[in-house]
Structures are given as structure tokens and as C-alpha cells.
C-alpha positions as CSV (number, residue, x, y, z in Angstrom):
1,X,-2.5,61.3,-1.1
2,X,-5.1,58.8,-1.3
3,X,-5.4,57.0,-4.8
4,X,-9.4,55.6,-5.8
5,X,-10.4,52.5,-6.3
6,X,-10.6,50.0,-9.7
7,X,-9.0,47.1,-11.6
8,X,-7.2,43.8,-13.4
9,X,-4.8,41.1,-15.1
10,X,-3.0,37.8,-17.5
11,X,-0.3,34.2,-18.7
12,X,0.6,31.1,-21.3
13,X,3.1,27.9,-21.6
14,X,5.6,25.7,-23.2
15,X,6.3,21.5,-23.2
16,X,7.9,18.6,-25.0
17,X,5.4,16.5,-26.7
18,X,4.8,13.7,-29.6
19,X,8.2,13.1,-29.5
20,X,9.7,16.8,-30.7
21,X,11.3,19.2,-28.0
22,X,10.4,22.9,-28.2
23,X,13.3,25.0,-27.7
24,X,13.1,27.3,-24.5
25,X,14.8,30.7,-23.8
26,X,18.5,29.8,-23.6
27,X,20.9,26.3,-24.1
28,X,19.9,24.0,-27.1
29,X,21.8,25.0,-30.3
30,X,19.2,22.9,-32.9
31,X,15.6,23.8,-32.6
32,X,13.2,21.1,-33.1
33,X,9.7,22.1,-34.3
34,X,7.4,22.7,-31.2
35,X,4.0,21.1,-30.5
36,X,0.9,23.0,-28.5
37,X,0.9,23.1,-24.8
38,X,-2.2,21.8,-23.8
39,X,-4.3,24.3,-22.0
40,X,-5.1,22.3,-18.3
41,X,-3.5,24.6,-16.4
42,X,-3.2,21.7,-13.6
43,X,-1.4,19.3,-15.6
44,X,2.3,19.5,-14.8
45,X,4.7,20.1,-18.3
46,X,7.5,17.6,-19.4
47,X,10.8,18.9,-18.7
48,X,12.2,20.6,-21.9
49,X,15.8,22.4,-22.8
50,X,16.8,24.2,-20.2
51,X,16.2,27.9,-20.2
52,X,19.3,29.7,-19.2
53,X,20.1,28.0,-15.3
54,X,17.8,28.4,-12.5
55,X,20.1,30.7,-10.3
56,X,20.9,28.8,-6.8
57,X,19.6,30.2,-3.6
58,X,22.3,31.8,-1.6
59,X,21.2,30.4,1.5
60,X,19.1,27.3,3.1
61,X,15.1,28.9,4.0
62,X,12.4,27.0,5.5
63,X,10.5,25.9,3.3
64,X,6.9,27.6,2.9
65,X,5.2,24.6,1.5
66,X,2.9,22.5,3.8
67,X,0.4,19.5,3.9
68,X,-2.2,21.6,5.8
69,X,-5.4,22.0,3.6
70,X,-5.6,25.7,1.9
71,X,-8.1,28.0,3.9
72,X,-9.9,30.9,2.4
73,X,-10.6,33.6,3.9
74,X,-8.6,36.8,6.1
75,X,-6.2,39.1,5.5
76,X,-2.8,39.2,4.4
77,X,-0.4,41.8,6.3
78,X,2.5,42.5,4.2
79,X,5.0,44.9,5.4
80,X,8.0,46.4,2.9
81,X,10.5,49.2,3.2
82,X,8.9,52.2,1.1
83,X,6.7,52.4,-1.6
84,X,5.8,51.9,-4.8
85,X,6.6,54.8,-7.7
86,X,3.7,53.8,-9.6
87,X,0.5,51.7,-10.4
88,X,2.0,51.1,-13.9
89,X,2.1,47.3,-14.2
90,X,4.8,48.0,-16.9
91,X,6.9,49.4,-14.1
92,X,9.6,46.8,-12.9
93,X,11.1,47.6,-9.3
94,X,11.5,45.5,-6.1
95,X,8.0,46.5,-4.4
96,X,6.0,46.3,-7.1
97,X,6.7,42.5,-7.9
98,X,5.2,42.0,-4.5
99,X,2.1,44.2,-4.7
100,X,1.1,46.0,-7.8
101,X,1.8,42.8,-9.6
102,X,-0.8,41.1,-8.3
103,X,-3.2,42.9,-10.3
104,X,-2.5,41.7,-13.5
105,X,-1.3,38.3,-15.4
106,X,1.3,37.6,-18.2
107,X,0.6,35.8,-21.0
108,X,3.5,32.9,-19.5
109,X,5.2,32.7,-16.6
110,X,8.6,30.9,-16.1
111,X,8.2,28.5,-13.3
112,X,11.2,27.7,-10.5
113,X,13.1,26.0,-13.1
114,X,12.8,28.5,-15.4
115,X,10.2,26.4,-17.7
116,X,7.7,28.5,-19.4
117,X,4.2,27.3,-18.1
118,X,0.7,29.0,-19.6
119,X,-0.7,31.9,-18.1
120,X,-3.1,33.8,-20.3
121,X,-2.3,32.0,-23.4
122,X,-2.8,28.4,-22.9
123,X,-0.9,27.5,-25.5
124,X,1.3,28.2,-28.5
125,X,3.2,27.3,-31.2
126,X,7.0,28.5,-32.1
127,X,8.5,27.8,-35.0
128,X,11.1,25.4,-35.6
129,X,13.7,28.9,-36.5
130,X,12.4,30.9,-33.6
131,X,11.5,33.6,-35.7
132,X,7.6,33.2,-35.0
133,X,5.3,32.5,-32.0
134,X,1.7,31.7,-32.3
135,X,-0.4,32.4,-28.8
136,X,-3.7,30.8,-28.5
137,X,-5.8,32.8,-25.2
138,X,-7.6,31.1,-22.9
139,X,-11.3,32.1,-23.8
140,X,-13.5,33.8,-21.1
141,X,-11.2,35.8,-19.2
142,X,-12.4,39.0,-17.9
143,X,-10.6,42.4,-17.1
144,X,-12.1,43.5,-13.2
145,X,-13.8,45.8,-15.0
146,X,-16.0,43.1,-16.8
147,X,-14.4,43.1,-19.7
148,X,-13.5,40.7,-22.1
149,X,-9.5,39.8,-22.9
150,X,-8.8,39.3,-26.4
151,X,-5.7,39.7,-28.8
152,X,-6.3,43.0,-29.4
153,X,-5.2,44.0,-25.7
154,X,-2.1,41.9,-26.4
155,X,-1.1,44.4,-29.4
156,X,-1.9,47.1,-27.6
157,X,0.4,46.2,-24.5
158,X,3.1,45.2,-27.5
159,X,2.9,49.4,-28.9
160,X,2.2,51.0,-25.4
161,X,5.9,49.4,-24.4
162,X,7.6,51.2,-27.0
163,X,6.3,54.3,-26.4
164,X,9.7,56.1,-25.8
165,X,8.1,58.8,-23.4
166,X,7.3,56.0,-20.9
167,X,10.6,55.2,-19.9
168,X,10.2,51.6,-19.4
169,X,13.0,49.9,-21.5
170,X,12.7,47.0,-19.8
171,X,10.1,45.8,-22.2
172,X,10.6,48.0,-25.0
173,X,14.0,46.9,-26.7
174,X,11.9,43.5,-26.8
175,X,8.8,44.3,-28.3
176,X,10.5,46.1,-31.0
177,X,12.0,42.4,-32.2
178,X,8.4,42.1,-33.6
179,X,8.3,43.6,-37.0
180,X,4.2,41.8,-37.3
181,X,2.0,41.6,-35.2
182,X,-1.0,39.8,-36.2
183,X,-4.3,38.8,-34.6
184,X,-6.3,36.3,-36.9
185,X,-8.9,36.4,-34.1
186,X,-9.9,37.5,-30.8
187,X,-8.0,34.4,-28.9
188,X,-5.1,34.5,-31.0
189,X,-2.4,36.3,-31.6
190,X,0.7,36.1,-34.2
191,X,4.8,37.4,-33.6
192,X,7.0,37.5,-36.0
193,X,10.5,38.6,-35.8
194,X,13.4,39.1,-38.8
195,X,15.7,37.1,-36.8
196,X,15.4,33.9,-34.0
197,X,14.7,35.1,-31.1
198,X,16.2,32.5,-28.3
199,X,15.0,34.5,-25.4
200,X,11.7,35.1,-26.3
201,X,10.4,33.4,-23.3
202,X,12.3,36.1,-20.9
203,X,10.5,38.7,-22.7
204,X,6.8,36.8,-21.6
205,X,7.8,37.0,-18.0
206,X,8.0,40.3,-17.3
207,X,5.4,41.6,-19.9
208,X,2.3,42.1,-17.9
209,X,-1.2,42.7,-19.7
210,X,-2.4,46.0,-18.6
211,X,-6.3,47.9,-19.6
212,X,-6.0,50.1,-22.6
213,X,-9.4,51.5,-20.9
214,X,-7.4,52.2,-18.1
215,X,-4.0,53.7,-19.2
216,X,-5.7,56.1,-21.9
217,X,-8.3,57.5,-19.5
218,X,-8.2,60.2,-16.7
219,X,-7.2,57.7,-13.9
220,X,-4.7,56.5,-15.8
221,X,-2.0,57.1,-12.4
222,X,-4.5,56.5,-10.2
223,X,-5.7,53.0,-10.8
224,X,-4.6,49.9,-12.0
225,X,-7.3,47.4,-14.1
226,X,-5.7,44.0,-14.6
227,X,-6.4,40.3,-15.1
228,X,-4.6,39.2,-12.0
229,X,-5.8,37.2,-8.8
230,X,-6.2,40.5,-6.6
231,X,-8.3,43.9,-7.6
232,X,-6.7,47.5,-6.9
233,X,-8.9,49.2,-4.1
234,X,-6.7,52.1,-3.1
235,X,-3.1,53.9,-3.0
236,X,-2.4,55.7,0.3
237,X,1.1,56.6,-0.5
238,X,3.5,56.3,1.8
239,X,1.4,54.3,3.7
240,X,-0.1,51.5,2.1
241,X,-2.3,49.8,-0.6
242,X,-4.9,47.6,0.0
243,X,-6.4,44.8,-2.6
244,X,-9.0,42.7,-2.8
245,X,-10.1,39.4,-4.4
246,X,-10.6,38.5,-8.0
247,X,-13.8,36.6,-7.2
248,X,-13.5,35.7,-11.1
249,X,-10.2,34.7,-11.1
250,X,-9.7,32.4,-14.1
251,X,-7.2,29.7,-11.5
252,X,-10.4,28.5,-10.1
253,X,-10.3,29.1,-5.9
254,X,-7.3,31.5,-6.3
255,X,-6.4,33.8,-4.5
256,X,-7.2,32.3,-1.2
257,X,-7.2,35.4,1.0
258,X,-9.9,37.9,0.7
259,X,-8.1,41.0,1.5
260,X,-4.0,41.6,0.8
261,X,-2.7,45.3,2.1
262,X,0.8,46.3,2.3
263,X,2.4,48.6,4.4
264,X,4.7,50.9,3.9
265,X,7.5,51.8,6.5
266,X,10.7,51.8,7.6
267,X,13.2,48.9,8.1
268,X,12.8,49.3,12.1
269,X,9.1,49.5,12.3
270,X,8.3,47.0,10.1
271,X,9.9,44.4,12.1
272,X,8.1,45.5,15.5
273,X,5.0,45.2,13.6
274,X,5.4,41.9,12.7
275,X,6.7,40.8,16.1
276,X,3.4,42.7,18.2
277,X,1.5,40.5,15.4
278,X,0.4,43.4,12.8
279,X,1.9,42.0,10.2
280,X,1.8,38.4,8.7
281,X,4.9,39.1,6.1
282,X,7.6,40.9,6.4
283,X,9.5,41.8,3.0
284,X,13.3,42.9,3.0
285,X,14.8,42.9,6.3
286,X,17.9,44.0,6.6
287,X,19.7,40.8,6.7
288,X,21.6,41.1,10.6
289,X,17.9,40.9,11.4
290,X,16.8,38.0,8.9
291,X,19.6,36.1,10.1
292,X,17.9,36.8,14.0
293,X,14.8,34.9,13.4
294,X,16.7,32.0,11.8
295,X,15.8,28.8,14.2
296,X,12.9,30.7,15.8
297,X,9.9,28.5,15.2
298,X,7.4,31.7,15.4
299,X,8.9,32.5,12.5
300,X,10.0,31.8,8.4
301,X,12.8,33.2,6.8
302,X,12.5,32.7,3.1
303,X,15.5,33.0,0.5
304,X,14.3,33.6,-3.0
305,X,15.4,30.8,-5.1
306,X,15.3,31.7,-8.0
307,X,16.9,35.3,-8.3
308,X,18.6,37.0,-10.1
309,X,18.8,40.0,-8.0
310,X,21.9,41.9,-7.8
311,X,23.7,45.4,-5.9
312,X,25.4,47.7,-7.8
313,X,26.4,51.5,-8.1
314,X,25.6,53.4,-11.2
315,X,27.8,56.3,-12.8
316,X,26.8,59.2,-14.7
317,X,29.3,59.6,-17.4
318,X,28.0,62.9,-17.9
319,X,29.5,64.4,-14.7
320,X,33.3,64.6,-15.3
321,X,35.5,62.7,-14.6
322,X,33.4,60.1,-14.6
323,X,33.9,60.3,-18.7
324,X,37.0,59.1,-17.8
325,X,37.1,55.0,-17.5
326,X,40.5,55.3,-15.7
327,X,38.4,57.2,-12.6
328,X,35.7,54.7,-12.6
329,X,38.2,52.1,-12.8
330,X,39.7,53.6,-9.4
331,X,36.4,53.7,-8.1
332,X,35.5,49.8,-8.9
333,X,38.9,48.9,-6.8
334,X,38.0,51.2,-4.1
335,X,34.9,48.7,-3.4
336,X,35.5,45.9,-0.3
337,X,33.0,43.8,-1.9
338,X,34.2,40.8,0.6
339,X,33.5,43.4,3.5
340,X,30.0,44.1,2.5
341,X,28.9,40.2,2.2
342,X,30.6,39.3,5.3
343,X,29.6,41.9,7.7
344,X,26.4,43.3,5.8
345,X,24.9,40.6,4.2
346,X,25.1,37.7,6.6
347,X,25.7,35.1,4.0
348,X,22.8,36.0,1.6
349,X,24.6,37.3,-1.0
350,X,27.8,36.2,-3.4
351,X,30.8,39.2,-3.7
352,X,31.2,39.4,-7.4
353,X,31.9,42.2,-10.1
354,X,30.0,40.5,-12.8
355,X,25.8,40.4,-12.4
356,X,25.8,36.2,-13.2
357,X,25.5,33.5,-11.2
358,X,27.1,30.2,-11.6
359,X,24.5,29.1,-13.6
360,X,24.1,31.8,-16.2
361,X,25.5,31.1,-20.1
362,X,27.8,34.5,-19.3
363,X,29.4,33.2,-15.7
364,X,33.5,32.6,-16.1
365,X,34.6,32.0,-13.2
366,X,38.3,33.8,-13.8
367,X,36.3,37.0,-14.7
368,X,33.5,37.1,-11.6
369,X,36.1,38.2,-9.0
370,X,37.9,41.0,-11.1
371,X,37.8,43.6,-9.2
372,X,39.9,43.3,-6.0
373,X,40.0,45.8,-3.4
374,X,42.7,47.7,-3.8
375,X,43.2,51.1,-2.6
376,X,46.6,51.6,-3.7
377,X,45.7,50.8,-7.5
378,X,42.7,53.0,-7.1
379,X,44.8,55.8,-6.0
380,X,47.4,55.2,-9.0
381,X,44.3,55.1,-11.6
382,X,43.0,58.6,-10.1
383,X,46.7,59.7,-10.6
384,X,47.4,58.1,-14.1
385,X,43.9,59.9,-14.6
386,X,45.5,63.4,-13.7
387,X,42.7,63.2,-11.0
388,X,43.6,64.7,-7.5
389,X,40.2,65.8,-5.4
390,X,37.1,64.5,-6.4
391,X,33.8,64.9,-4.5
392,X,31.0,63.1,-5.8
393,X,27.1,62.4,-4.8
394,X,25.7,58.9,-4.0
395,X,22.5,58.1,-4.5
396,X,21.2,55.4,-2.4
397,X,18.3,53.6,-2.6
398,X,16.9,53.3,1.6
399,X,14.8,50.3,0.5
400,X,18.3,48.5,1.1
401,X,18.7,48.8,5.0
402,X,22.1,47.1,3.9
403,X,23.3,49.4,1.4
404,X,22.4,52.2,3.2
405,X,24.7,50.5,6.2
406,X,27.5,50.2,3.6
407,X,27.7,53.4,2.5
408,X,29.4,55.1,5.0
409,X,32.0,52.3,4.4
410,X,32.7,52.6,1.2
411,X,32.7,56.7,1.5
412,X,35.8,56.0,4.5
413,X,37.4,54.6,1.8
414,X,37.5,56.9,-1.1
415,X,38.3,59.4,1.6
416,X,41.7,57.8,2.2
417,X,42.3,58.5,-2.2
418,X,41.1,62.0,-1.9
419,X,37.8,61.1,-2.5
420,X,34.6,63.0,-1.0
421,X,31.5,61.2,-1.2
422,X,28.2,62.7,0.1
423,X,25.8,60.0,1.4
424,X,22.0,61.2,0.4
425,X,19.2,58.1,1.5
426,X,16.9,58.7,-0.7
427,X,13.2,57.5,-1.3
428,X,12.1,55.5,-4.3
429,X,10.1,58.0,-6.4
430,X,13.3,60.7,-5.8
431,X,15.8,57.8,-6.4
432,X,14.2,56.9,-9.8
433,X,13.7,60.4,-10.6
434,X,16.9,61.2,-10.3
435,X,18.7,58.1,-11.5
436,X,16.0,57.6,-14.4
437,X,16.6,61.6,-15.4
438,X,20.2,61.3,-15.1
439,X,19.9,64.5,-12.4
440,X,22.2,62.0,-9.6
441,X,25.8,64.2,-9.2
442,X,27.7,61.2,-9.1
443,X,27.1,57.5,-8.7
444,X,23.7,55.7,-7.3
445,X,23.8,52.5,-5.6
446,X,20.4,50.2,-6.0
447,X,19.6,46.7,-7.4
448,X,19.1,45.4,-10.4
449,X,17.7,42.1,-11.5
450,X,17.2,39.5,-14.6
451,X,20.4,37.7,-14.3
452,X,18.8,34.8,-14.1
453,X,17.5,35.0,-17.6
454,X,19.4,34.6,-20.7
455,X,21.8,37.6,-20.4
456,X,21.1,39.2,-23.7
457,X,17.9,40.2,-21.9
458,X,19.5,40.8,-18.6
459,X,21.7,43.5,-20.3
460,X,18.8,44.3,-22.7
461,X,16.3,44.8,-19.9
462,X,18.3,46.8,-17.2
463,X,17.4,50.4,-16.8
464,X,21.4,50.0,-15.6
465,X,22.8,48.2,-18.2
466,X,19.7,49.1,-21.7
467,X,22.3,49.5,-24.5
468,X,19.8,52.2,-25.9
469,X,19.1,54.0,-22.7
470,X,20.8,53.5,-19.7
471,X,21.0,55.5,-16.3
472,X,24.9,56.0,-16.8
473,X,24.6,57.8,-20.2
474,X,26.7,55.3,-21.5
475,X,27.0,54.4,-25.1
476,X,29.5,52.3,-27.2
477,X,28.7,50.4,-30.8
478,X,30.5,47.4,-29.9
479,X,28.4,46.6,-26.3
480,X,25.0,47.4,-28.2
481,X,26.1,45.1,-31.6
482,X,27.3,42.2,-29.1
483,X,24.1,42.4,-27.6
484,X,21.9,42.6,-30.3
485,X,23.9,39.3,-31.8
486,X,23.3,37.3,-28.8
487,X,19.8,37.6,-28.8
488,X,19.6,36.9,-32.2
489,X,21.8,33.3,-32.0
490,X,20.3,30.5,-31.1
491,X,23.7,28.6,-30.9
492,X,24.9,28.4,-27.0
493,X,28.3,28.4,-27.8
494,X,28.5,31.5,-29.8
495,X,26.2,33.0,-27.6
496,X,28.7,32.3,-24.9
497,X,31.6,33.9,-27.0
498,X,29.5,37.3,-27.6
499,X,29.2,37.1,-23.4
500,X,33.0,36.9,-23.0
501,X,33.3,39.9,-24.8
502,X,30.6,41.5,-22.5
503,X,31.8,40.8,-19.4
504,X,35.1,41.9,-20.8
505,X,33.4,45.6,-21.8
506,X,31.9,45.9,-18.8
507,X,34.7,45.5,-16.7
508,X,36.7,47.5,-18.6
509,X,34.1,50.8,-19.0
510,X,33.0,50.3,-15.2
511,X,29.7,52.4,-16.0
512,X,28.3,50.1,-13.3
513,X,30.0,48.6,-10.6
514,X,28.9,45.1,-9.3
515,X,28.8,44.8,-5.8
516,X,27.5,41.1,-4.6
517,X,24.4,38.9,-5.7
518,X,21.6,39.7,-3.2
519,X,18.4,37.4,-3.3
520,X,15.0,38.7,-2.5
521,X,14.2,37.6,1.8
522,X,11.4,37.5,3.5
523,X,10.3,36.9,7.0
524,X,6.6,35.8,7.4
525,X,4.8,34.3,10.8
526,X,4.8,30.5,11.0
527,X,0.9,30.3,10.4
528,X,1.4,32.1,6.5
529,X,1.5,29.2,4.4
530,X,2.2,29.2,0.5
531,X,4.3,31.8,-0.8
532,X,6.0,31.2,-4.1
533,X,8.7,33.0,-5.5
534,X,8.6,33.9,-8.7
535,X,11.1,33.8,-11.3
536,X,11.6,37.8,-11.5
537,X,12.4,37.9,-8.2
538,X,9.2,38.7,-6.3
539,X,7.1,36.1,-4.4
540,X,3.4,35.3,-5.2
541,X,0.4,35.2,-3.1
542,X,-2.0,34.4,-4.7
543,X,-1.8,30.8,-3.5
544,X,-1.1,31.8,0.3
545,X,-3.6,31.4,3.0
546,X,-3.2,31.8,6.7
547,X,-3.6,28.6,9.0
């Protein structure tokens, strides 16, 4: 099906200055009253309070960063395994970070050490109690379809996300924090919230500006109007989609290539089209083949640094027994976590049953390794469970070469407890279907990310883990009240306390089960100079150029 052409896209920041700190997302317990960012979008902030903990890379990349001078011109090959679901930039999975994305802008963007830095709001102004934020807009930018972006497209974006029928939680549970929205004028914009709001910063990172004019009209799936460095020409699905250059672009010379397509296609084919030279980027290997073109000078392979990307499997609670805690329980120590990193992962990627890295406020170290495997005290929990056949579907997402190679692994296993689980390999838009729908007969297996914001909002803005509306089905008052407390404290150390209790509900409910942090890769030819990742675990390319 081929997919017509149109446009667009947005951003903001956050500094110390005149001697006060502003407070960022995540670790200073005492507010101090914030001055205005300045709007040079080329002048380099002042470290502030750190936001949360930039998450570590899990292995050692080349660097993509180079002296050579930035070329314009050509076009960017970028290969990935599957598709997009959607042109929705309110839409949050693995592909789209590195394609549909580039369309539009956010109003701030964290940069690799999680700072805020000004996007489409050059500046703003929080108050000392974190209860309001002031964003002043950069004047003159343009939607690709000529239009002007004001304030009113801001509020707009803020409603649309709430809109329960969308089924994009992600940024919903966040919006609603804002009981006013106010817009004084066209280039500025008011938020006020009934309580402080620590994380607010995580909320402006995934909250992409998208065209009212678009999303209310008759193309509304069929093309995407942003802000952002690239336009939307087409959506051949299943094969690719191809973009062009902002020629408007408010970063003045960005993006540097004229043309970006990506390709959709298997894990295999992907990789021999990069190697024959038909493809300059090459997103997701599985990682026995990352690890291959390690020391090979034709080639980089990059490790996202600043992820928060994690594997887990998903349970419907609403397909007995799996209402039973004690079953998913059995199923949690049936999982060889160590196996999977060590012969699947190829040392990119931590074994772990909580989503946190080391650096994340919720990280306790006695707590990250729970669940041993341990087949004989799965088989006594399925017991103690009055549980003695069991044949369950799983749902896995092929995007993952890797966790479509585990699979079969992990189903050997729960055969030897009297388990039967049936493989399916699904593609995304059936995957999300089903797991979205709650139709999966079983358990899914997929990634999630935002660990490496403040986890109130990883937990918050999970379609796995959304306290209001999660794949699983799962509900309990005192997960969604310990939630909704931590994102309302702005003191770290209770913040910590409500987390300890998280990580205790989670492991104890098992409505997911955390299999190993897994960083974004990519492999790209040695001439493809200046990707970036990005801090919710995609890269950018809008400063890349081929030399």
C-alpha cells in the first residue's frame, strides 16, 4: 500500500544562571527559583542538577564523531527490521524513533546527559515549587505545510494526548498533571499542575508537536506534517519510507542530507545490503552479527549511550491462570536470564529482573538479580498453584532477531514443568494489535524503554507497566498510589522509598517479567559521519552527512 506525500515538526531548554539552579527532572530535594534559558540554540548550557542518571552504555562503540567538515548533499540508506505501525508522531516504538520521528520537533530535548536543552521553546521559566512552567516559542517557525507554530498547536497536542480512544498512554497520564493550560499569546504558553511535578522534563522529551490540520483531516493515517528537520514524502509499507529535507529548518544548515529512506526487511537481508553497499546504516542487528563487524574498519558499530531500553515478557492476567501470581511467579524462575545475555546478546545487554540501570533513583542492587533460574521452584509454585498442564501463546516481537532466537529456549524450558508454549513471530502492526487489544493467549515478549528517566515516568509511560492501562490487564491501588506519589515529590529520598516499594510489587505480581537491559545498536559504513543518539533511545540524523 503506498501512503501520499505531506508534512512537519518542534523543541525548548533548561540552565543554571545569575547564580540560582533550576531544578531538573530527578535528584535535588530543594528547588531554587529558575532563570530563562537564553534562546541561542548554539550556546552550550551550564551543567545543572542532575536529571535521573544518564544510563551507561553496555558496551565500548566507535565513536561516530569526526573532525571531517559536514557535507550536504546525498542520500541516507537506512535499513531496520520491519516497519512502522503508524505515521502518528504520538506513537512511541523502536522504528519510529529512527524515522517517523524525524518529521517533527519537541518543545525540549534531553541531551546525552539527560540536560534539558531548547528545542521549540527557547526558553522557559519553572517555578521555584514545580507546580508551573512558563514556555516562551521560538518565533518564525513553520509547519511543512507553511504554516505558522504558535501556542495554540501546543494545547492542542496537550488534549489530543488524552484522548482515551488513541491508545497512546505514553503521554496521556502526563498531560492530565495539567489542570491549566494557558496561552497569553501566540509564543507562549502556561502549565500549571495541583502538585510539583519533578519529572516534568521527561514528559517534554517524548511529547512531539504534531499538525492539528493534519490529524483532524482525511489523511490523517496517511501523512505526517511536522516541524522536524526531514518532510514525509511517502509510506510504502512493508517496504520503505522515504523523506526529504526541511529546506526551512529552523537549526540553520540542518539536516545535511537531502534525501533519508528506510528500508524495511528482514534481519538477514538487511545486513547483505549493507555489505553489497545499498545501505549506509544498518539498525538492529542481531547482536552475533554486531559483534562480527567489531574491529572491521569498513565498518561502525554504535551502542546507544544513553538507553534505557529493556526485554521483557508481558502477561495477560485475563487468561487463567495467569490471575494467579504464584503461576507467573513459576514462570519468572523458569527464565535463564544469564543464558540469554551470554549466548544471545554478545555482551550488549545486563541480565536483570528489574527495568533500572545502575544509575536510576529505583536501582538496589540486592533487588536487580531476584529472579534466579530455577526450575525446580518454578515447578513447586505451579504445584503450590494447583497448576499441572499449562499451554500458553507467546507473542514475540521479530524486530528482535535475538528474542526470536531465545524463544525456543525458554519454551525447552517450561516444557520440562509441564509447560507448553507456542512460539508465534509476529510482525509489528499484529504484535501491537494484539498486545495493545489484550487478544495475545498468553505472554508477549518485546521491549520497552524510559528507564533512563525518572521512574515515576518509566512506570507511568510504559504501555507495559501504565498503572491506568497496561497490556497485562493488571490493576492494584497500591502500585498506581505509589506512583502517583513519586511523581508528585520532589524530595529524592522519599522518592527513593516509594521505588523500593515498586520494585518490591513488581517482583512480587510478575505481570511482566524482566529479562536483560538491551541498548539500541547500529551498524553504519565508515563514511556515515554524525549520528547521535538520542535520549529515548533512537539516534538522530539530522546532523549526519556522508564523507
Amino acid at each position: 500500500m503506498r501512503i501520499g506525500v505531506m508534512d512537519r515538526r518542534l523543541a525548548l531548554r533548561f540552565l543554571v544562571g545569575g547564580g540560582s539552579a533550576m531544578l531538573l527532572a530527578a535528584c535535588t530535594s530543594a528547588p531554587v527559583a529558575p532563570t530563562a534559558a537564553p534562546a541561542n540554540p548554539t550556546s552550550a548550557p551550564q551543567p545543572a542538577a542532575t536529571v535521573g542518571a544518564a544510563a551507561q552504555p553496555a558496551a565500548t562503540a566507535k565513536p561516530t564523531a569526526t573532525q571531517a567538515q559536514p557535507k550536504s548533499g546525498g542520500t541516507l540508506r537506512l535499513g531496520m527490521v520491519g516497519d512502522v505501525s503508524t505515521l502518528d508522531g504520538h506513537n512511541t516504538t523502536p522504528n519510529q524513533f529512527d524515522t517517523t520521528w524525524s518529521v517533527f520537533d519537541r518543545l525540549i530535548s534531553y541531551d546525552v546527559k539527560l540536560q534539558p536543552q531548547p528545542e521549540l521553546a527557547e526558553s522557559w521559566d519553572l517555578s521555584a515549587d514545580l507546580t508551573q512552567i512558563k514556555l516562551n516559542l521560538r518565533k518564525g517557525i513553520q509547519w511543512h505545510s507553511g504554516r505558522e507554530f504558535t501556542s495554540d498547536d501546543i494545547k492542542y497536542n496537550l488534549l489530543r494526548v488524552r484522548d482515551a480512544k488513541l491508545q497512546i498512554p505514553t503521554l496521556r497520564n502526563q498531560s492530565n498533571w495539567f489542570t491549566s493550560i494557558e496561552t497569553p499569546d501566540k509564543y507562549s504558553i502556561v502549565l500549571k499542575s495541583d502538585l510539583p511535578r519533578p519529572a516534568i522534563f521527561d514528559f517534554f522529551e517524548y511529547f512531539n508537536q504534531v499538525d492539528q490540520e493534519t490529524m483532524e483531516g482525511p489523511n490523517a493515517k496517511t501523512a505526517s506534517i511536522g516541524t522536524g528537520p526531514f518532510k514525509f514524502v511517502e509510506w510504502v509499507q512493508g517496504d520503505h519510507l522515504t523523506f526529504t529535507r526541511n529546506p526551512n529548518y529552523w537549526k540553520s544548515g540542518r539536516p545535511y542530507v537531502d534525501t533519508f529512506v528506510a528500508s524495511a526487511r528482514d534481519a538477514q537481508a538487511m545486513l547483505v545490503q549493507l555489505e553489497a553497499g545499498a545501505l549506509d546504516v544498518a539498525k538492529g542487528p542481531s547482536p552475533n552479527d554486531f559483534a562480527r563487524y567489531r574491529g572491521e574498519a569498513a565498518y561502525q558499530p554504535i551502542v546507544h549511550s544513553v538507553s534505557g531500553n529493556y526485554f521483557l515478557f508481558g502477561l495477560n492476567l485475563g487468561i487463567p491462570p495467569l490471575d494467579n501470581k504464584q503461576v507467573r511467579q513459576a514462570l519468572n524462575y523458569a527464565l535463564d536470564r544469564n543464558r540469554f545475555v551470554e549466548t544471545f546478546m554478545f555482551g550488549t545487554g545486563t541480565a536483570q529482573s528489574l527495568p533500572w540501570p545502575s544509575s536510576s533513583p529505583a536501582f538496589e542492587a540486592s533487588k536487580q538479580n531476584f529472579y534466579t533460574f530455577d526450575l525446580d521452584k518454578a515447578a513447586s509454585l505451579l504445584k503450590a498453584a494447583g497448576v499441572s498442564e499449562l499451554t500458553l501463546d507467546c507473542n514475540v516481537l521479530n524486530a528482535w532477531p535475538q528474542l526470536v532466537s531465545f524463544a525456543p529456549v525458554y519454551q525447552a524450558d517450561l516444557a520440562k514443568i509441564g509447560v507448553t508454549l507456542n512460539v508465534r513471530s509476529l510482525e509489528l502492526a499484529t504484535w501491537v494489535d494484539e498486545a495493545v487489544n489484550r487478544k495475545y493467549k498468553g505472554m508477549y515478549l518485546s521491549n520497552s524503554t524510559f528507564a533512563q528517566l525518572e521512574p515515576s515516568s518509566t512506570l507511568s509511560n510504559g504501555r507495559a507497566t501504565d498503572p491506568n492501562s497496561n497490556n497485562s490487564l493488571f490493576q492494584n491501588d497500591a502500585y498506581s498510589k505509589l506512583i502517583a506519589q513519586a511523581s508528585a515529590e520532589p524530595d529524592l529520598a522519599k522518592r527513593k522509598a516509594f521505588y523500593s516499594q515498586l520494585n518490591d510489587i513488581l517482583l512480587d505480581e510478575s505481570f511482566i517479567m524482566v529479562l536483560a537491559g538491551a541498548p539500541p545498536t547500529l551498524v553504519a559504513r565508515a563514511n556515515v559521519m554524525g549520528i547521535a543518539p538520542s535520549a529515548h533511545d533512537g539516534f538522530y540524523y539530522d546532523n549526519t552527512f556522508l564523507a
